[in-house]
C-alpha positions in Angstrom: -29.3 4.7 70.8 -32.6 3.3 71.7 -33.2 1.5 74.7 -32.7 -2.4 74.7 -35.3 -5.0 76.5 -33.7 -6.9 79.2 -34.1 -10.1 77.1 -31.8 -8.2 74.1 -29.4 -7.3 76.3 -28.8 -10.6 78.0 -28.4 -12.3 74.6 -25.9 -9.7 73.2 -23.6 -10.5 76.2 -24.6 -14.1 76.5 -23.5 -14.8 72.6 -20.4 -12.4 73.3 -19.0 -15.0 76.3 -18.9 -17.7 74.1 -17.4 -15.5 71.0 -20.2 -15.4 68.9 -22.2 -12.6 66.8 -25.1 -11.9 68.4 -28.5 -12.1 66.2 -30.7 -9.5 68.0 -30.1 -5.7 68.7 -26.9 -5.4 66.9 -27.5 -1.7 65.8 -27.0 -1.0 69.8 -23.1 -1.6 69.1 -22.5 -1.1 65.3 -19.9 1.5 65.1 -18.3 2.6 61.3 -20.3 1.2 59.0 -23.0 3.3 58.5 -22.2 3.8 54.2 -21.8 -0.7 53.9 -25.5 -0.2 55.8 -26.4 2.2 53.2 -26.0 0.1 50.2 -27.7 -3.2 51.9 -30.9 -0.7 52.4 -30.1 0.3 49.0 -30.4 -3.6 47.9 -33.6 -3.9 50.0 -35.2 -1.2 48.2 -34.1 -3.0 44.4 -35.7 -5.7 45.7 -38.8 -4.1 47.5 -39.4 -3.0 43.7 -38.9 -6.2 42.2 -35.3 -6.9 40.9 -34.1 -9.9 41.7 -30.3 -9.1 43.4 -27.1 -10.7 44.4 -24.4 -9.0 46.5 -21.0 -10.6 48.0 -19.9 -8.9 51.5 -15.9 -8.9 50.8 -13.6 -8.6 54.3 -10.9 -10.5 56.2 -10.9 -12.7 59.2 -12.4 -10.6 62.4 -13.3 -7.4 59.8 -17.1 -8.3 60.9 -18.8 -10.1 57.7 -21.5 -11.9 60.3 -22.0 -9.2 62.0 -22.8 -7.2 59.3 -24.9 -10.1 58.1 -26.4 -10.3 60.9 -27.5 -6.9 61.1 -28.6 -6.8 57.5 -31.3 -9.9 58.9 -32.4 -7.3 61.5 -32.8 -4.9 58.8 -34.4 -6.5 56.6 -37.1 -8.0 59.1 -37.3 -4.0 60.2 -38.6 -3.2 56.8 -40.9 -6.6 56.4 -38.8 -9.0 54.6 -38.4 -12.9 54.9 -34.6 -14.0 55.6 -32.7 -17.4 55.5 -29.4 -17.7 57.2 -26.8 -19.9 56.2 -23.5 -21.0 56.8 -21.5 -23.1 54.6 -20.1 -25.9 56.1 -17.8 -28.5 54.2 -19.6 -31.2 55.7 -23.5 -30.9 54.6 -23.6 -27.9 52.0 -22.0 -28.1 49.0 -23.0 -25.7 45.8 -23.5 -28.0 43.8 -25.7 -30.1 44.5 -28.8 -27.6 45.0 -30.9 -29.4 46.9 -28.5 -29.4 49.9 -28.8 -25.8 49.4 -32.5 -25.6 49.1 -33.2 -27.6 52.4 -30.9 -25.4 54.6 -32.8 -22.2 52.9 -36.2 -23.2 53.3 -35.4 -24.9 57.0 -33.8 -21.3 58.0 -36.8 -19.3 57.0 -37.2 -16.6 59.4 -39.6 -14.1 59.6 -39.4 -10.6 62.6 -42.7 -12.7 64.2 -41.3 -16.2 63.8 -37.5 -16.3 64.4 -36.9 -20.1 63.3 -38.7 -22.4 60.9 -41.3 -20.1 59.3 -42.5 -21.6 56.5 -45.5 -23.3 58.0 -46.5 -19.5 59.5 -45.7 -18.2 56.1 -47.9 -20.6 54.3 -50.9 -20.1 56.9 -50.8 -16.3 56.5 -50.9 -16.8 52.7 -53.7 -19.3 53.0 -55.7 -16.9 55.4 -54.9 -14.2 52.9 -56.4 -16.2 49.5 -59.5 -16.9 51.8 -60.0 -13.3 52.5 -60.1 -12.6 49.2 -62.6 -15.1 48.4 -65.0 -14.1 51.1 -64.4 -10.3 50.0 -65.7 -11.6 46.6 -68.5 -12.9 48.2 -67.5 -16.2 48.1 -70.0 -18.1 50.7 -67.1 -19.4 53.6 -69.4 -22.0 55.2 -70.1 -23.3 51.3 -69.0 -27.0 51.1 -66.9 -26.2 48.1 -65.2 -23.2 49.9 -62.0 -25.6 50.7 -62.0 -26.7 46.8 -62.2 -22.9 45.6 -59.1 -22.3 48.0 -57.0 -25.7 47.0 -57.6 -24.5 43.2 -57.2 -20.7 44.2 -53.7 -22.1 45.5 -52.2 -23.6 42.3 -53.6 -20.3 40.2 -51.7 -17.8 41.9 -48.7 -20.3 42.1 -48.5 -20.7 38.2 -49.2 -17.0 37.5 -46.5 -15.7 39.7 -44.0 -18.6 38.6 -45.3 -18.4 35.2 -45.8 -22.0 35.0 -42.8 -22.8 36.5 -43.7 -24.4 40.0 -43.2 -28.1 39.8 -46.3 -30.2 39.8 -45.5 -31.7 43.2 -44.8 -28.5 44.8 -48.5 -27.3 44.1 -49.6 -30.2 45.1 -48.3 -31.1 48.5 -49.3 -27.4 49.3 -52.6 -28.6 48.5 -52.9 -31.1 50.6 -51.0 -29.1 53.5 -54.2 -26.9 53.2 -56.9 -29.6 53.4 -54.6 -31.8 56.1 -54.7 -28.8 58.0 -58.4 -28.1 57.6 -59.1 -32.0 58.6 -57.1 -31.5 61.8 -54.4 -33.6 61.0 -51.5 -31.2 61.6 -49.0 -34.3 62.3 -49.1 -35.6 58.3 -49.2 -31.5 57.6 -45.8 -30.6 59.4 -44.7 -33.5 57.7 -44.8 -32.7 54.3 -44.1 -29.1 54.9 -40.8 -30.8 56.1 -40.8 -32.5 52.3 -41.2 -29.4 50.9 -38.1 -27.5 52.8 -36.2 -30.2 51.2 -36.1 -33.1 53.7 -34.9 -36.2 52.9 -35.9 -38.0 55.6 -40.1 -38.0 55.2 -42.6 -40.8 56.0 -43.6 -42.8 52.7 -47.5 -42.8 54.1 -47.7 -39.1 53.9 -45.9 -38.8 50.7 -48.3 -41.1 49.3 -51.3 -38.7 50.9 -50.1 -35.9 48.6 -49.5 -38.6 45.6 -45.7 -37.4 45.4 -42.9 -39.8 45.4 -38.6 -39.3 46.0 -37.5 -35.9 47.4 -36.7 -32.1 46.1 -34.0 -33.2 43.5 -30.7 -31.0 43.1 -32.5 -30.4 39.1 -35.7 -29.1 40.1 -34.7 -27.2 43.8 -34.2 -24.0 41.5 -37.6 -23.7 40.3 -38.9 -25.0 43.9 -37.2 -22.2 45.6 -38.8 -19.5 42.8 -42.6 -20.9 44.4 -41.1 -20.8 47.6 -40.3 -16.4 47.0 -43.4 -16.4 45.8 -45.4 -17.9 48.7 -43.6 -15.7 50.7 -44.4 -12.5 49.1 -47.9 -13.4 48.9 -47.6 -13.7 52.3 -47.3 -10.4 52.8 -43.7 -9.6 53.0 -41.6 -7.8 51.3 -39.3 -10.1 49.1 -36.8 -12.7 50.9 -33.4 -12.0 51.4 -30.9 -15.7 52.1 -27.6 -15.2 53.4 -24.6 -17.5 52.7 -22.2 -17.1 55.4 -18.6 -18.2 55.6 -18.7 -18.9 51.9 -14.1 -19.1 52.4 -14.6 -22.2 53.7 -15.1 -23.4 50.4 -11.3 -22.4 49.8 -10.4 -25.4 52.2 -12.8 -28.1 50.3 -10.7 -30.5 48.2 -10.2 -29.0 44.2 -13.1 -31.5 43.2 -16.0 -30.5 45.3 -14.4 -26.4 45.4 -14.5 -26.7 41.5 -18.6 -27.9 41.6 -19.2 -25.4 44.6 -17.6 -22.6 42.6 -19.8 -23.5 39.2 -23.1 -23.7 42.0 -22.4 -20.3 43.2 -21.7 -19.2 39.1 -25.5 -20.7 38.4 -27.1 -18.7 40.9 -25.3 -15.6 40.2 -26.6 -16.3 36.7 -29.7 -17.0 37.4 -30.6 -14.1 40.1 -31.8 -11.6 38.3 -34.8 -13.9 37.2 -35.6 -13.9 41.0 -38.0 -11.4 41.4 -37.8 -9.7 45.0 -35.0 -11.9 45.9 -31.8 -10.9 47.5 -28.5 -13.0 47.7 -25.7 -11.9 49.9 -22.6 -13.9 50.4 -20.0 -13.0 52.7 -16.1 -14.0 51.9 -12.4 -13.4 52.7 -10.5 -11.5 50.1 -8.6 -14.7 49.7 -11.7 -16.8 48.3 -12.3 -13.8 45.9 -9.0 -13.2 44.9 -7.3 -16.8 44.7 -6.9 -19.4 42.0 -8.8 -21.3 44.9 -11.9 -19.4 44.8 -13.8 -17.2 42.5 -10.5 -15.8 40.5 -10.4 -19.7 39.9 -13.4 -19.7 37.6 -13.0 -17.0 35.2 -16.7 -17.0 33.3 -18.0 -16.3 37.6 -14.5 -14.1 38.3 -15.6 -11.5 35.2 -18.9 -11.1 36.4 -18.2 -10.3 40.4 -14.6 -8.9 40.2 -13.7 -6.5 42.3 -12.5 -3.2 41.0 -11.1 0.1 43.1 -9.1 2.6 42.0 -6.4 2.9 44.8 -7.9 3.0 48.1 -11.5 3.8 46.8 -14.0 1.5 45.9 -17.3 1.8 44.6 -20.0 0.0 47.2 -22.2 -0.6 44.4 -20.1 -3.0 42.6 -21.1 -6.6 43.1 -18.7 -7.1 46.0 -19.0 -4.4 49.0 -15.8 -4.3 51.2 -16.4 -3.3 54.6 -13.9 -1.3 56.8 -10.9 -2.5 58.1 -11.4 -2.8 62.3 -9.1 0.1 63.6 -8.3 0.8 67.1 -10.3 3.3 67.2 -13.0 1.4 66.2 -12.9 -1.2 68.6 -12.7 1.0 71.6 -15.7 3.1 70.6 -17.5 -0.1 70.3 -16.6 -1.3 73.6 -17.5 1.6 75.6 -21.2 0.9 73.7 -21.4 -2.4 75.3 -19.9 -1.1 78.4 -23.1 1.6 78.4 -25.1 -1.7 77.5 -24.1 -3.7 80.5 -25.3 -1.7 82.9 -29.0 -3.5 83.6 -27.1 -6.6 84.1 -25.9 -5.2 87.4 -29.3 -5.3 88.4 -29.8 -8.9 88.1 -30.0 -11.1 90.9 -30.1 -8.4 93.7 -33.2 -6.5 95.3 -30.4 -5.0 97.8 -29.9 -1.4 96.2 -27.0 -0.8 98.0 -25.5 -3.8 96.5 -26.4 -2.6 93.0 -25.3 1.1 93.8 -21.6 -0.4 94.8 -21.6 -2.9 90.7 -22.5 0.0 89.6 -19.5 2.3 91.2 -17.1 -0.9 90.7 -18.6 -0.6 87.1 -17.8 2.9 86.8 -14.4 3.3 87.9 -12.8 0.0 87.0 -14.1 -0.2 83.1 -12.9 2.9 83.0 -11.3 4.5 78.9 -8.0 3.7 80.3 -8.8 0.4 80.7 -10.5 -0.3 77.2 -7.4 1.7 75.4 -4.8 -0.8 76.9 -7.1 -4.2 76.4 -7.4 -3.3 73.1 -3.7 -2.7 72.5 -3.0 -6.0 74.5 -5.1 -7.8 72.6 -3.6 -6.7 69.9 0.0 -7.5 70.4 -1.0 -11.3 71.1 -1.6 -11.1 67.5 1.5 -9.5 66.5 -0.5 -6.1 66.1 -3.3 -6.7 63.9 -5.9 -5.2 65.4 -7.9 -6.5 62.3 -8.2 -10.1 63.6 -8.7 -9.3 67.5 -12.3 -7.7 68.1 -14.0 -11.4 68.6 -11.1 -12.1 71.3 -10.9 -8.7 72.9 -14.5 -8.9 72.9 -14.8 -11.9 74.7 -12.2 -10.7 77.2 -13.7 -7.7 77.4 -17.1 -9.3 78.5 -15.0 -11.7 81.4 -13.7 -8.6 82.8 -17.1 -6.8 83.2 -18.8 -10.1 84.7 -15.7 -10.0 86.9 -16.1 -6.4 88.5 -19.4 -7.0 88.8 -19.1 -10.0 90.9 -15.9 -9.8 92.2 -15.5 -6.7 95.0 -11.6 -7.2 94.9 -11.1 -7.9 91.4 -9.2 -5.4 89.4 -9.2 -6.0 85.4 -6.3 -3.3 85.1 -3.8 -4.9 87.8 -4.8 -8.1 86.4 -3.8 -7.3 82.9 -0.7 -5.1 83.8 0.2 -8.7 86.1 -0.1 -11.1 83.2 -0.7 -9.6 80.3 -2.6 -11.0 77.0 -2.3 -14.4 75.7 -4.2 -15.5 73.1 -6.2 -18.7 74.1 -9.2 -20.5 72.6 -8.1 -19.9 69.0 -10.7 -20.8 66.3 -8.6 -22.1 63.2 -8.6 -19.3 61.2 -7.1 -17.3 64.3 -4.5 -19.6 64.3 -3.8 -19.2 60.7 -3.2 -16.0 60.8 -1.0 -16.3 63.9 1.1 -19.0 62.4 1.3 -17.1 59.2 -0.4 -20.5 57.5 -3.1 -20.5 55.3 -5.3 -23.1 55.3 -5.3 -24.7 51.8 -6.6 -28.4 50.8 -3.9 -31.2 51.2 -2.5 -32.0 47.6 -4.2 -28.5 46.2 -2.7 -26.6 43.2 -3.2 -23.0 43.7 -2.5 -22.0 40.7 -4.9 -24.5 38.6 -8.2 -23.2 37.1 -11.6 -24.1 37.4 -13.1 -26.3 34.9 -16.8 -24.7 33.8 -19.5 -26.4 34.1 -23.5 -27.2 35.2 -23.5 -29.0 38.1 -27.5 -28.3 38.9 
């Protein structure tokens, strides 16, 4: 395990205390899951050499489909790809209407040297990288008609990587990005690089400065997104991998917007392989894969992304990848990691070493194995023994009780939990679902009704 900067290590346990995955240094902790890993490396490589991809992470509540999301961003950045990550929401994403789609891809570009918003780095590295090439020519840079040999060398590569198929407007607002940028006006610039990640909300003035009118519309946000894959690989990087996170939720959506959703999410499966160096990867419960309610719903989407095993095996290159079931075992390897990963935090705030020397003997001795092995299992009764549905709560528990020893001289997280015990508190809904034995299905839903086909985008 290599060793974590202090800023790493204070956002694993800072994301932890609030029960969140973490989006930096997640190999530090990642225990079973090295095969799942090998397949998303496997993907990255398809798309390194120009396939166009779509994979579906497939796991219950708690089995750890952000976190291996999550670590399949940190991956990818590793090996020089461009990621977007995105979770659905029933509020402000919906499938199918594409555009909605498109805006919360482009606005989540990330990049391993610009962690939010990259799309204006990614289009200045491509710019700098077309001007290069002219000057390696021999093109004259100090030329007045250098700018105007870059603006046309622009819209070239554009239609000869899309092969004609970036809209008019897209070439030309990142036109006049280029020569708003060159003039200094950076203001009207970030502006329309906000109409190009799909805003809806842009300034009439500057969308008359790059003679454009409306917004990205749901019809043409496909062919928008295949420039925007292209832009990024001429930026350098590898291909572009977008992650769709929490895609259940759709399961809970009532049967007329899960119905468009569902045929969204057919279109782009359809559509991927066009997609050169392009990776999809949804993550989703077994129920929205497996239920009249999700993708077993829509049979023409169902038939292409099924999910076959014969018994307990299961191939991990079929289109849906099941990751492990969380075992006890599991969970208490993991949390002697983080318990190794702690330890610079008991360093913080004190210059007294014989202050830090005691943390770290409290440390020693109190988060002791014996102490892990029977959090775990409390943890676990609270939710009637499924250990599958506990790590985000033990872990947060877990995190408490090491802040406590380390501030705390008297404090003692084994008395403490052999005094009260575990109860389950700060539920998110699905954790109470699963505790109440009720899944969460649309009011006035009928399970068992299919999914009408058709184009929504």
């Amino acid at each position: 395990m290599s060793q974590l900067s202090d800023r790493d290590t204070r956002h694993i346990f800072e994301k932890l205390r609030i029960g969140v995955v973490p989006e930096r240094a997640l190999d530090s902790y990642a225990v079973g899951i090295d095969k799942e890993l090998s397949e998303i490396d496997r993907q990255l490589t398809l798309i390194k050499d120009g396939e166009g991809q779509i994979k579906f992470l497939r796991g219950g509540y708690g089995s750890g489909k952000t976190f291996m999301a999550r670590l399949a961003v940190e991956r990818a950045h590793a090996q020089g790809f461009a990621t977007s990550f995105v979770v659905v929401s029933p509020n402000d994403l919906k499938f199918h209407r594409f555009d909605e789609v498109y805006n919360k891809v482009v606005s989540g570009l990330a990049t391993a040297s610009c962690e939010r918003q990259a799309l204006s780095d990614i289009l200045d590295r491509w710019i700098g990288g077309i001007e290069n090439k002219l000057i390696h020519t021999g093109t004259d840079e100090d030329a007045p008609d250098f700018d105007a040999l870059v603006a046309k060398r622009l819209a070239d590569d554009l239609a000869h990587k899309t092969n004609g198929k970036a809209p008019a407007d897209f070439v030309r607002v990142i036109q006049t990005v280029f020569e708003l940028k060159q003039a200094g006006d950076l203001a009207t610039a970030n502006t329309l690089i906000s109409w190009l990640s799909g805003s809806h909300n842009v300034d009439a003035a500057a969308k008359r400065r790059a003679k454009i009118k409306g917004e990205v519309s749901s019809r043409d946000a496909m062919d928008y997104l295949r420039g925007i894959v292209e832009i990024v690989c001429e930026a350098g990087y590898k291909g572009l991998v977008i992650i769709i996170d929490e895609t259940e939720t759709l399961v809970r959506m009532r049967a007329d917007s899960r119905h468009k959703s569902l045929n969204g999410i057919r279109q782009i499966t359809d559509a991927a392989g066009s997609y050169s160096r392009l990776l999809w990867l949804f993550t989703g419960t077994p129920e929205f894969f497996d239920s009249r309610r999700g993708v077993a719903g829509l049979t023409a989407l169902h038939d292409r992304i099924r999910f076959e095993k014969d018994g307990d095996f299961a191939s991990r290159r079929q289109p849906q990848l099941r990751l492990p079931h969380f075992t006890r075992e599991r969970l208490i390897e993991i949390s002697k990691r983080l318990r190794d990963l702690y330890v610079p935090l008991l360093r913080e705030d004190s210059t007294d070493q014989d202050e830090v020397h005691e943390r770290e003997r409290r440390h020693r001795e109190k988060i002791s194995d014996a102490y892990i092995e029977a959090l775990v299992d409390a943890v676990t009764a609270g939710f009637k023994g499924d250990v599958g549905i506990v790590p985000r709560q033990h872990l947060r528990q877990f995190v408490n009780s090491m802040d406590l020893v380390r501030d705390e001289e008297r404090y003692d997280p084994h008395v403490a939990l052999k005094k009260k015990g575990y109860t389950p508190d700060k539920l998110t809904p699905q954790e109470q679902e699963k505790l109440d034995d009720k899944p969460g299905l649309a009011p006035t839903d009928d399970p068992d009704a299919l999914v009408p086909i058709q184009d929504t985008w």
